[in-house]
N, C-alpha and C positions, 0 to 999 in steps of 0.2 A: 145722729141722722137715722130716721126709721129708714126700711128700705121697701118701696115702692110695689103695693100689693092693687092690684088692678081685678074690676070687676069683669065679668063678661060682657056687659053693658059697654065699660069704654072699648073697650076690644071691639065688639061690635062696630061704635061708633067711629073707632078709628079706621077700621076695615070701609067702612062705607063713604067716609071723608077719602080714601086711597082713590077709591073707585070711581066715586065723580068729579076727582081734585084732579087726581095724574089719570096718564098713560097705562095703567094695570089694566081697566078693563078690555082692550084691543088686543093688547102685546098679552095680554094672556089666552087669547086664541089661537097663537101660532106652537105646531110643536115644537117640543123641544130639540130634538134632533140638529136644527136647522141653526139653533143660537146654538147650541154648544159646538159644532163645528165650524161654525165660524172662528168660535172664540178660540178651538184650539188652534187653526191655521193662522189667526191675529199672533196667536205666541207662539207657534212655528218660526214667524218672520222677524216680532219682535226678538227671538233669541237669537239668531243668528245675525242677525244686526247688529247687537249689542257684545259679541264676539270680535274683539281687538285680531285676534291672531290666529281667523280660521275657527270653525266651531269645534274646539276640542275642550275639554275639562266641562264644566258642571253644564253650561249654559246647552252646549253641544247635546250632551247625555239629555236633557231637557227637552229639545226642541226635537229629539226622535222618539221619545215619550210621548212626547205631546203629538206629532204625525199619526204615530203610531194608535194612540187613542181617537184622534178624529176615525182613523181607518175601521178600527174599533165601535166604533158608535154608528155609522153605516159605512159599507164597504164601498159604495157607491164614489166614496172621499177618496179612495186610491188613484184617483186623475188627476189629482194634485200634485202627488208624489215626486212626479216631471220634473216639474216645475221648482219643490222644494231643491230638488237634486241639480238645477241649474242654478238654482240662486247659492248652494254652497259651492259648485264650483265656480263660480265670480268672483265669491268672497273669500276664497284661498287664497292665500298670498305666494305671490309666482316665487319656483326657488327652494322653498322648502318643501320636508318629506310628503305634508300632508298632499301639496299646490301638485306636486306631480305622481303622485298617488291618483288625485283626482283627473289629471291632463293638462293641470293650468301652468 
């Protein structure tokens, strides 16, 4: 099996099949800013979600990484913060050290 050596030509070709085929040309006006804080608050939520027992061990560490980088990428994102901070304490489980750490 040779391996696949491409001209500037298909590149081009494919670049411009992109552009009138899908969505690139539109969603490439927006900046960036705006999808990736999105994306990091999507996995904000999805980690804490997917935390059985309270956000503690990797997922936990994860999803204050990931807050922590939307805040990061504009500061303007720290209104969220709230919000993150009521949805872990809901999802603490009442009882243990975390749940009353938290108030729950």
């Amino acid at each position: 099996m040779q391996p696949f050596h491409g001209s500037g030509r298909t590149a081009l070709g494919m670049a411009l099949l992109l552009l009138t085929a899908g969505p690139a040309g539109p969603y490439g006006k927006y900046p960036f800013a705006e999808t990736a804080i999105a994306l990091c608050w999507l996995l904000v939520y999805w980690l804490i979600a997917r935390c059985d027992r309270g956000p503690t061990g990797i997922r936990g560490f994860l999803s204050g990484v990931t807050s922590g980088w939307a805040v990061f990428i504009r500061e303007g994102s720290a209104v969220g913060l709230p919000a993150v901070f009521t949805y872990v304490r809901l999802r603490a489980p009442r009882g243990t050290p975390r749940g009353r750490a938290l108030g729950a």
